[in-house]
N, C-alpha and C positions, 0 to 999 in steps of 0.2 A: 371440336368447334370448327363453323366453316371459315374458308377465307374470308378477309374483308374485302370488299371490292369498293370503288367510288362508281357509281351513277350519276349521271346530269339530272338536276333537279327541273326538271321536265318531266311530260305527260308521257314521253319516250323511252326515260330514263327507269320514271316507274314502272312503267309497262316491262322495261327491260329486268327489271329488281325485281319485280312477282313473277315471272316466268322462273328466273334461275330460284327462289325461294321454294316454287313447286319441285324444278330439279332436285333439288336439296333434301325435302323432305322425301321423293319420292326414294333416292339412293338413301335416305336413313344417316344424312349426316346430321341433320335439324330434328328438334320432337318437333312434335303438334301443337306444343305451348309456345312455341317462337312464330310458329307458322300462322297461330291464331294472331298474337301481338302484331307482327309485320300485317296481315288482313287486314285487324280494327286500324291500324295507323295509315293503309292503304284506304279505308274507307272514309276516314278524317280528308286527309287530303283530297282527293276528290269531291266530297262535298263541299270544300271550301275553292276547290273550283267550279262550281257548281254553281253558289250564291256569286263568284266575279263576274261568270259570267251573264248571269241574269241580270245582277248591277250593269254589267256595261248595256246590256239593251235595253233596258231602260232608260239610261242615259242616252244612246242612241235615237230613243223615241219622241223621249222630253226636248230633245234639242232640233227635232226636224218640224215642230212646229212652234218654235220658239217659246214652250211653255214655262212658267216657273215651274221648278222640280218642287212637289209635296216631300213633305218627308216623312208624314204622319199616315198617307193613304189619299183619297182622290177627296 
């Protein structure tokens, strides 16, 4: 079993938790099935940075012409 470490849950942090996961799996301390699971959960999170960000420029956009925000589409 690997060590546990803490990461900052940051875009940094995860960046820094899939790098050492790859080290992991490549020395053969982790299978493939934790390496998949950590992946899908690394690709969750990033999509959901993904829609805030888009949320915020829209937000961004809605407000520099002082429009009411739709919330249904235009």
């Amino acid at each position: 079993m690997a060590v546990q470490k803490d990461y900052a849950k940051t875009t940094e942090g995860l960046r820094d938790m899939l790098f050492d996961e790859i080290d992991l799996l490549r020395s053969g301390k982790i299978d493939s099935a934790r390496a998949r699971v950590t992946a899908n959960l690394a690709k969750q999170i990033i999509e959901s940075i993904r829609v805030q960000v888009q949320f915020q420029r829209v937000m961004v956009e809605q407000t520099k012409g002082n429009k009411p925000m739709s919330l249904i589409g235009k």
